[in-house]
N, C-alpha and C positions, 0 to 999 in steps of 0.2 A: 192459652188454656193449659200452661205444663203446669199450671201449680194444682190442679187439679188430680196429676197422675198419681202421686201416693196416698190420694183417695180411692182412686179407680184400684189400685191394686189391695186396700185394706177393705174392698168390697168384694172381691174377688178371692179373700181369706188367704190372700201373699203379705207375707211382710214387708214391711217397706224398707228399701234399702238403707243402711245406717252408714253414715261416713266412722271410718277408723278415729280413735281418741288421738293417735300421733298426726295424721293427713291435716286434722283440725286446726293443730297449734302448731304448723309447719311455718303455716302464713303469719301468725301473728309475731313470732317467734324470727322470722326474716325481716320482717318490718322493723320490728326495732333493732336487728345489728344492721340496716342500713340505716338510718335514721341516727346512731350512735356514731358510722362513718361517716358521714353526710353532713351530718348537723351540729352535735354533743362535740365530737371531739373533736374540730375545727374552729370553734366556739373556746372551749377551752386553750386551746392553744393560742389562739388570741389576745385572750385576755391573760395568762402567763407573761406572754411578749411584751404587753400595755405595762402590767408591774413591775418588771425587769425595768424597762427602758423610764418608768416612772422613779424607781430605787437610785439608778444612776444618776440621775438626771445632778447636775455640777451647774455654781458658778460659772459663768463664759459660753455655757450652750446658748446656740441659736435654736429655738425653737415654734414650731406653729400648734395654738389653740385648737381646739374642735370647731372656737367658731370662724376659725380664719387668722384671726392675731400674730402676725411676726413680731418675734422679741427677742433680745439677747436676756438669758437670766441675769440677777443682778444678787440675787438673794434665795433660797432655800432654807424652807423652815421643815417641819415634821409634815404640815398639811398642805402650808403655801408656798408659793413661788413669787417673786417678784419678777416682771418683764420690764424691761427699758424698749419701748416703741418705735423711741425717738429720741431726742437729745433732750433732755430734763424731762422724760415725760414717764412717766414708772406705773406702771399697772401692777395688782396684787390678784394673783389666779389662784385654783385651788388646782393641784402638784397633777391631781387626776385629769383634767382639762387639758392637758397635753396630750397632743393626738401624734407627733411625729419631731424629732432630733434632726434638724438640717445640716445640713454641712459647712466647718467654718466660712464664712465670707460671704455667705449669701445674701446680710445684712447690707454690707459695705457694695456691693454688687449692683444690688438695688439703688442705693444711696447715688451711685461713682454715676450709673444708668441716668438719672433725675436730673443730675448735674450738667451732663452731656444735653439733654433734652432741651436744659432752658438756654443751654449757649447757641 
């Protein structure tokens, strides 16, 4: 029943107490420079990372898709990429679809691994 009380007091002919105009937008005002550390600029810096490593991206990287796809590039266009999967096998991705740059060998790795398996 406290919502009651600044009835009880404007019956009473007391004013009712008023919160300060600064106390008010203290909170709202902290919310968002956490939410800017938190959330905005970690976001941001991410996707700076993603364009960078998207700009470099050469001939010869080994690289993985967002949806999973290992491929050696083969070709670099403005928006595409070409991936080599496999030996004659060339997939055409868009540049942005690249989610990470593996390190050379990783391909051959895998390959040398398979070989080993079936002997």
């Amino acid at each position: 029943m406290s919502f009651f009380i600044s009835d009880a007091m404007a019956q009473n002919g007391q004013a009712a107490p008023g919160g300060g105009g600064l106390t008010t937008l203290i909170f709202p005002v902290l919310l968002l420079v956490i939410f800017y550390f938190l959330l905005i600029r970690p976001q941001q810096k991410r996707a700076k990372e993603h364009r960078q490593l998207v700009e470099q991206l050469g001939k010869g990287d080994e690289v993985v898709t967002n949806g999973g796809l290992l491929g050696r590039v083969t070709e670099v266009g403005d928006t595409f990429a070409t991936l080599e999967v496999a030996d004659g096998v060339q997939v055409k991705i868009q540049k942005n679809a690249v989610s990470s740059v593996m390190p050379k060998g990783t391909m051959k790795g895998k390959e040398a691994k398979k070989k080993e398996d079936s002997q």
